[in-house]
N, C-alpha and C positions, 0 to 999 in steps of 0.2 A: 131865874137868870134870863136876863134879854137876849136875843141874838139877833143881829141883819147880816147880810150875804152880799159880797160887792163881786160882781162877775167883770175879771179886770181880758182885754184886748187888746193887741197894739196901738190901736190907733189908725184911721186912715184920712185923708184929705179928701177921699169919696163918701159922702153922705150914704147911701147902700148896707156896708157895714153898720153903722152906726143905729139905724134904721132896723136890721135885722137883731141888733144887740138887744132895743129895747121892746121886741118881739118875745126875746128867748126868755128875758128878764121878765116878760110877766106871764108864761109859760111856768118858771119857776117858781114865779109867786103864788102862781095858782096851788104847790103843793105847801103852804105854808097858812096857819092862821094867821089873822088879824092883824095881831102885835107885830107880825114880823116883817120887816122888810127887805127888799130885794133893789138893788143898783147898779148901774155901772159904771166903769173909770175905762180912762185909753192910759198906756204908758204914753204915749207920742202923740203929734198931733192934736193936743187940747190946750185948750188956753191957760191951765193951771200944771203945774208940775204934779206927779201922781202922788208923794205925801200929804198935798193940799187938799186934793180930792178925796184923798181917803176923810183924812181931818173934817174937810164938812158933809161929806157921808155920814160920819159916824156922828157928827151934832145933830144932823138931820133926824137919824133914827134914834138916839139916844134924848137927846134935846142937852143943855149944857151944864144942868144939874147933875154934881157927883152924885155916882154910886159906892155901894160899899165894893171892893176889892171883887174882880172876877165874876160883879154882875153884871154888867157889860161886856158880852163877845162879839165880833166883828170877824166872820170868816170871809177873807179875800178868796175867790176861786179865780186861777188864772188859765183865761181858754187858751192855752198856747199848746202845738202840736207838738213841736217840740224844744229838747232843752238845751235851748241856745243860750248866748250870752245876755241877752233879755230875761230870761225865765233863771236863770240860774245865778246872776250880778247882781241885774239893775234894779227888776222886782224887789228882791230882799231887800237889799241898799235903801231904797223907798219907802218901802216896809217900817222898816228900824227907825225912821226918820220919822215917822208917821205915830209910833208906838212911843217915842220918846215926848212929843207934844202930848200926847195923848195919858201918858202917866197911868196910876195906878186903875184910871176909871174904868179904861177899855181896854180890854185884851183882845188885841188882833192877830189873829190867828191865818198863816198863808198856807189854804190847803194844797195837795196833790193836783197840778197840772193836769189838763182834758185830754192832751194824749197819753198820758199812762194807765188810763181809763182799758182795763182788759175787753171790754166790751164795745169798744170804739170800733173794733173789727168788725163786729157786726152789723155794724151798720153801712159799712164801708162794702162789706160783701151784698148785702142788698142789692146794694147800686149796682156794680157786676155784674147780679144776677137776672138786672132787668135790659143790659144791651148784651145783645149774641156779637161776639169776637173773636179769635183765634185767640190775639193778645194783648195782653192790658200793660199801661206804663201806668205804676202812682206815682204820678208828679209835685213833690211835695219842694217848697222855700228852698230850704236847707240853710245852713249853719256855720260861719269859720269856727265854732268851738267844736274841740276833739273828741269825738264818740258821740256827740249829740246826734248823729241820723240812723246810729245801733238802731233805735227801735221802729223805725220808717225800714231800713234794710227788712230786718225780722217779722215786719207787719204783710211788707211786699212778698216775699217767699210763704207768707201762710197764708195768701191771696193768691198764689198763681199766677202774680205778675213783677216783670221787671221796673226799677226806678230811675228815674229823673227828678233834675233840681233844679231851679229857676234862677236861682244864686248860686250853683256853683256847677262842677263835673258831677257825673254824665250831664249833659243837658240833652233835652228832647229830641233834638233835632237827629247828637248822634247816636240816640239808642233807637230813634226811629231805622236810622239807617241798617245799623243792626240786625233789626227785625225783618226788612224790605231783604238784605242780604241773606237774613235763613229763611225767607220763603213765603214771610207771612204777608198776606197780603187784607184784612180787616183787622186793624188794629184800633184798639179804645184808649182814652186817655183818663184817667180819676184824677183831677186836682185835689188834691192834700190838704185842701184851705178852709178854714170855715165859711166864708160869706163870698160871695160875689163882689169883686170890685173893681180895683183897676189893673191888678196881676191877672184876675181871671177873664178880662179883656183880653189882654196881651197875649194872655193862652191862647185863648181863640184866633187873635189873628195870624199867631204863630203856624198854627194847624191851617188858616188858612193858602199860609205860604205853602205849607210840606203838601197840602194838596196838588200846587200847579206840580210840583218838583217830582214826587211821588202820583202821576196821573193814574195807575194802575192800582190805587190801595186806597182801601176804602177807610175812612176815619171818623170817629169817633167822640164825643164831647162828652163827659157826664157831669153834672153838677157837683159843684163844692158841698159840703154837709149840710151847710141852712139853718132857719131856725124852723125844729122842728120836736112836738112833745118826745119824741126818743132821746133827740140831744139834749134838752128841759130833765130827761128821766137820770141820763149819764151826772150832769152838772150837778141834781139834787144828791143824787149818790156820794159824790166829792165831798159835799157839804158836810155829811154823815160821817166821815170820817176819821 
């Protein structure tokens, strides 16, 4: 049986992401023989809709010579933190759309999303572990669909830190105040994001503001996840699945 691996991400209009995708993509590839290959797709932001993309991926790897029935697997891995309307709609929707061209040759397979990854934590505590703070905000996206930030809540409380969302309530600003209000006065921020981009811009200059605003409190930046062999070790895991 053949197998390639399509490591799928929103998408962004900042090169950065994109840049980092094809970092973690061969990070991944490095746990893989020869035969196999590793790719990436954006839901948004690319010039082909994501069934298309998958479509010449899987020509790519496969080439356009049938196979017999279930010799051809194609695991989508989707880096999404969480499971928004994206990861739980649009993905499939695309999916289906993808698997219907594609007929009996390839079975494309949509594994388990990077943040349900139990070990995600870990990595996340790392970071933590390496700025001294009273208290930490995880600042993650967030969601209009219903219970998608359950596991962002539950990750935050097994972190010893409170949340904020960039798209929705709490947002930064009033949980900073919050904090300034019980006392604290060195507080950190974790963005929830994979890669660096134009949100974790916006972060930054956000915090720059709460600087002038909060002059007494000292503040905090730590990096997005990255591409890095731990996250390469999570994404291969998924695969495995």
């Amino acid at each position: 049986m053949s197998s390639a691996y399509l490591l799928l991400s929103h998408g962004s209009r900042d090169r950065r992401p994109e840049i980092a995708m094809q970092q973690l993509a061969s990070l991944v590839c490095q746990k893989l023989s020869s035969e196999h290959l590793v790719g990436i797709a954006a839901l948004e932001m690319s010039s082909q809709p994501l069934h298309e993309q998958i479509q010449q991926f899987a020509k790519s790897a496969f080439g356009d010579c049938p196979q017999s029935q279930n010799e051809n697997r194609l695991k989508i891995v989707p880096l999404f933190l969480l499971p928004g309307v994206h990861l739980m709609t649009d993905i499939p929707a695309e999916v289906a759309l993808a698997q219907q061209a594609a007929g009996q040759d390839t079975i494309i397979e949509l594994q388990p999303y990077l943040g349900s990854h139990p070990n995600l934590e870990k990595l996340l505590a790392k970071q933590i572990a390496a700025i001294k703070a009273e208290a930490w905000i995880l600042l993650a996206h967030g969601s209009r669909r219903p219970g998608s930030q359950e596991s962002v809540e539950a990750m935050a409380a097994s972190l010893g830190a409170v949340t904020a969302y960039w798209a929705g309530p709490p947002s930064l600003e009033s949980r900073v105040k919050e904090l300034v209000t019980a006392g604290y006065r060195e507080i950190a921020i974790l963005p929830y994001f994979l890669f660096a981009g134009g949100i974790t811009d916006a972060i930054a200059t956000s915090i720059e503001e709460l600087k002038l605003q909060f002059s007494a409190v000292n503040f905090q930046l730590a990096q997005p996840l990255g591409a890095s062999a731990e996250l390469a070790e999570l994404i291969w895991d998924l695969t495995q699945r």
